[in-house]
C-alpha positions in Angstrom: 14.6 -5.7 -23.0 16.4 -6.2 -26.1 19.5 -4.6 -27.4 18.0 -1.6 -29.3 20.2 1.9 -31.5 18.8 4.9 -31.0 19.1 7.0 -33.9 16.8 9.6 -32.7 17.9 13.3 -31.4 17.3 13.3 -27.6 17.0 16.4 -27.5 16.4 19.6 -30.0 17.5 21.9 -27.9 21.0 23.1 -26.4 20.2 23.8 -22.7 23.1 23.9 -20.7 22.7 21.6 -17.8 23.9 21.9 -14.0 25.8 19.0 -13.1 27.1 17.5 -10.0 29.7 14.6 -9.7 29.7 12.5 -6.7 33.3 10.6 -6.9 36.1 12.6 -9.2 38.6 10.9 -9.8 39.9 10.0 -13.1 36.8 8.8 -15.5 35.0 11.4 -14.0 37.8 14.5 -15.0 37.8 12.5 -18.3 33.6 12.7 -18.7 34.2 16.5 -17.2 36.4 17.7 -20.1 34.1 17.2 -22.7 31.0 18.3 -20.6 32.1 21.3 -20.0 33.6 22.1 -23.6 29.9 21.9 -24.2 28.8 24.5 -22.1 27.2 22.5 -19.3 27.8 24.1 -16.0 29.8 21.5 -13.0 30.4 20.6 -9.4 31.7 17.9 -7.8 32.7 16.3 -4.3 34.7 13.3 -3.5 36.5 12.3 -0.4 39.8 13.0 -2.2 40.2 16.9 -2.1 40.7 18.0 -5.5 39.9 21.6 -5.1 42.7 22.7 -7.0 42.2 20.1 -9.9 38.5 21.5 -10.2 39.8 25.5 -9.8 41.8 24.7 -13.3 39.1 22.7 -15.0 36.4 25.6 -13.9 34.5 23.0 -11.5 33.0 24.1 -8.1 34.1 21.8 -5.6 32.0 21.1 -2.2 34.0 19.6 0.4 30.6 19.0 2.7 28.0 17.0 0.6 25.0 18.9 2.4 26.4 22.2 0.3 26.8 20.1 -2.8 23.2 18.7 -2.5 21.8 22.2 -2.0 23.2 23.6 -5.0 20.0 22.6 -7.1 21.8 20.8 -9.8 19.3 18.9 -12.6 21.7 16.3 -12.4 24.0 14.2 -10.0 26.5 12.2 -11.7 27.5 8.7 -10.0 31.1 8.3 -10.8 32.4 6.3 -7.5 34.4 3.3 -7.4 32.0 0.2 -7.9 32.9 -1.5 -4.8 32.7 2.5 -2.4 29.4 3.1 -4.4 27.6 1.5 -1.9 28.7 3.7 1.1 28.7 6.6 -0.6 25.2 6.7 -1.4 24.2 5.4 1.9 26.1 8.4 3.2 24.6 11.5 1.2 22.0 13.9 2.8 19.5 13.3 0.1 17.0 15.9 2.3 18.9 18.1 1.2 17.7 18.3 -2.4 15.5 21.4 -3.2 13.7 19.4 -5.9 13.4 16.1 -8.3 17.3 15.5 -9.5 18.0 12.8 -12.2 20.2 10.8 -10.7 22.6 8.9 -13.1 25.5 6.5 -12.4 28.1 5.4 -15.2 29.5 2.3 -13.7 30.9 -0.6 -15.3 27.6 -2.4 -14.3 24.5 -1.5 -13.9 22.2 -4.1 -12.2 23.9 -3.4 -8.8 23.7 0.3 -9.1 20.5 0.6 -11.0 18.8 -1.4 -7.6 21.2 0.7 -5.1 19.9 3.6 -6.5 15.5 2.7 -6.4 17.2 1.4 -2.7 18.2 4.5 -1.7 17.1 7.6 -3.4 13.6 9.6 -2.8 10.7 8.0 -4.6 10.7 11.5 -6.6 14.2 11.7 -8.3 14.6 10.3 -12.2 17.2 7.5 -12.2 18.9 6.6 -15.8 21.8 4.1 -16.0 24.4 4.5 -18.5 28.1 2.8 -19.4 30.4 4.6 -22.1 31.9 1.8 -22.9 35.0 4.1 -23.2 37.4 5.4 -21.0 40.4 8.2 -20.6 42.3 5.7 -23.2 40.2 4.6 -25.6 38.1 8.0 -25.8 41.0 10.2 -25.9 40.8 11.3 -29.5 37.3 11.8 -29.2 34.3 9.9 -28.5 32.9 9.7 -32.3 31.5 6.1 -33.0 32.2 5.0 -29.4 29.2 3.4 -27.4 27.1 4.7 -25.2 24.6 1.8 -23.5 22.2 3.3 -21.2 18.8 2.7 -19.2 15.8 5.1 -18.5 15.0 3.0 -15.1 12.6 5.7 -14.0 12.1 8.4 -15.8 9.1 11.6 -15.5 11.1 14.7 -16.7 11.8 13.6 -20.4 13.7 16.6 -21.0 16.6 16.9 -18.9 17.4 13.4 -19.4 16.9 13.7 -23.1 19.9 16.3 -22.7 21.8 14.7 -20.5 21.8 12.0 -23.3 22.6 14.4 -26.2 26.1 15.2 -24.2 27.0 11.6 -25.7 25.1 11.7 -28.6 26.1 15.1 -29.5 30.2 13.7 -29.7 29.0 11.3 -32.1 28.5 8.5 -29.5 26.6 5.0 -30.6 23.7 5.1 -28.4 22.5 2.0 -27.4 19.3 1.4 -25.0 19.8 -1.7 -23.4 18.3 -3.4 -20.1 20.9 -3.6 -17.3 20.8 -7.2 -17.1 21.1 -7.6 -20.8 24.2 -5.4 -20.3 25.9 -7.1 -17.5 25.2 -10.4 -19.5 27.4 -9.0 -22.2 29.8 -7.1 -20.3 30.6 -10.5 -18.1 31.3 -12.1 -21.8 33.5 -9.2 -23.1 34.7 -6.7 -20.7 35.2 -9.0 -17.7 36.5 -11.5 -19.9 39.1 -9.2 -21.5 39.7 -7.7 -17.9 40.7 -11.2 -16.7 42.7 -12.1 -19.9 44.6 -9.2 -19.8 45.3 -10.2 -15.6 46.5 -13.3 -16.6 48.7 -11.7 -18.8 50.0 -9.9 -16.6 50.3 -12.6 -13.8 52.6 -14.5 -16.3 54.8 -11.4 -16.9 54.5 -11.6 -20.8 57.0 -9.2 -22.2 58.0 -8.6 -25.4 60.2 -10.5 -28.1 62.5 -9.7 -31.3 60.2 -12.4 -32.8 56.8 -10.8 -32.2 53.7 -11.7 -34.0 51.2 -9.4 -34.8 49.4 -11.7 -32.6 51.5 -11.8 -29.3 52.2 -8.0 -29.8 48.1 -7.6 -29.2 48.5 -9.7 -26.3 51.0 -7.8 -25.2 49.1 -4.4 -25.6 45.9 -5.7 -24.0 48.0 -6.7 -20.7 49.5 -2.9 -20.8 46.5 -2.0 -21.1 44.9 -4.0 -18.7 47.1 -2.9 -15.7 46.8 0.7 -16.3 43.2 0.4 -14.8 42.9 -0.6 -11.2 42.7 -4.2 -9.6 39.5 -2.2 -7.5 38.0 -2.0 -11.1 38.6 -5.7 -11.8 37.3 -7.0 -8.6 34.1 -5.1 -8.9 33.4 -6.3 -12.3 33.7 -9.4 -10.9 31.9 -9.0 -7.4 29.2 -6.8 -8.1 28.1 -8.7 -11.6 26.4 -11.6 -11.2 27.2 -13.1 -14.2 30.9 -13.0 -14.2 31.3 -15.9 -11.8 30.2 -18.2 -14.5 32.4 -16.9 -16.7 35.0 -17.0 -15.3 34.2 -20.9 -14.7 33.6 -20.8 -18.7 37.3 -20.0 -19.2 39.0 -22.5 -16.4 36.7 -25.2 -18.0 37.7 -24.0 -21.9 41.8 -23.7 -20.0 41.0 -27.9 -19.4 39.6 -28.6 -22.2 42.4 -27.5 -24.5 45.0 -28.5 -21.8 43.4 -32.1 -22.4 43.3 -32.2 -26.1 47.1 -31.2 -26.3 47.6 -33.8 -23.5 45.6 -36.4 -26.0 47.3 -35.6 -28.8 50.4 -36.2 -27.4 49.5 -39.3 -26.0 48.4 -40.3 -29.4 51.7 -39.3 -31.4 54.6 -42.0 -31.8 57.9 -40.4 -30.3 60.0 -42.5 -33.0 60.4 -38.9 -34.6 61.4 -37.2 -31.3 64.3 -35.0 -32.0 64.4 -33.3 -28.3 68.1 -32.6 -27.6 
């Protein structure tokens, strides 16, 4: 499928939703903020208790995930870890759902969830993939012109995933439908890419200089930036996409080749002029 904007309303009406989170921990308080401000009723569970996080932010919170299944939600929000999401699906009681649920994960890729998902959940429940391509950072002044890629993977009721949607599109989000492989294709070449950049980076201890450019100070800020999100992120963007392996080939390979030229060049330059103390 190709890269596609949707420009379209998803949804004409204002129906407050009831959502459950599986997995809240900190993209998933972030995404909780803004979904409640818009009136959309939440739950959550997560093997970290945060009952008292979720008593402030008006969020029921089921330690037991039979209870949080039962509590007829229209939508269960995947917000695990990429490398736990795997056990924690395996692990929920999906018998206990009173009806079809759209299922919905927002990892930051999508083939490996999008098959874990048609792997494990009943034939009946709706599954649509989605990355905001945004995070606690990034998103914290709002989420207007920020993108929103997304999936319908299997989709029969058109309306409450056409409001789930409109929580993004409603902030002003770029809504992009997009394949999952097309995504993790791109997301290898830019947001693993950065990710490992900003690793190496870090790895080299870069640290500011009173003779900053405006280049190295960018540097700089992407490795800050880089480290604030976890090396469990990193690996699974690496692990769980199967595209990132070659890219991160791409860039050892690109490291020789311009290692070689400089190594060439010198080779080729006289030293008469060498001025080394």
């Amino acid at each position: 499928m190709s890269a596609s904007s949707s420009s379209a309303s998803f949804s004409s009406s204002s129906a407050n939703l009831k959502i459950g989170i599986v997995g809240f921990g900190p993209f998933a308080q972030f995404l909780a903020k803004t979904i409640i401000k818009q009136g959309h009723i939440l739950s959550a569970t997560s093997r970290t208790d945060y009952s008292d996080l979720c008593v402030n932010l008006g969020v029921s919170f089921f330690r037991n995930t039979e209870a949080f299944l039962e509590a007829d939600n229209d939508v269960v929000l995947i917000c695990t870890s990429i490398l736990s999401s795997s056990e924690v699906l395996k692990s929920l009681p999906f018998q206990c759902l009173k009806r079809p649920t759209l299922f919905v994960d927002v990892l930051s890729v999508k083939e490996y969830p999008k098959n874990l998902l048609l792997q494990v959940l009943p034939e009946e429940s709706d599954v649509l993939c989605i990355h905001p391509m945004f995070g606690p950072e990034s998103g914290k002044n709002g989420w207007k012109g920020l993108t929103c890629v997304f999936e319908r993977v299997r989709i029969r009721n058109e309306a409450t995933c056409s409001s789930f949607l409109r929580i993004f599109e409603s902030e002003g989000c770029r809504m992009l439908e997009l394949s999952c492989e097309e995504h993790d294709k791109m997301a290898a070449k830019s947001q693993f890419l950065t990710h490992t950049i900003g690793r190496v980076l870090s790895e080299m201890a870069i640290e500011s200089t009173p003779i900053n450019t405006k280049g190295f100070e960018t540097l700089i800020q992407l490795k800050e930036n880089t480290v604030k999100d976890s090396f469990d992120l990193y690996s699974g963007l690496f692990i769980r996409n199967r595209f990132a392996k070659q890219e991160l080939e791409n860039l050892e390979l690109a490291i020789k080749k311009v290692k070689q030229k400089l190594v060439d060049r010198m080779i080729d330059t006289p030293d008469i002029d060498d001025v080394t103390p």
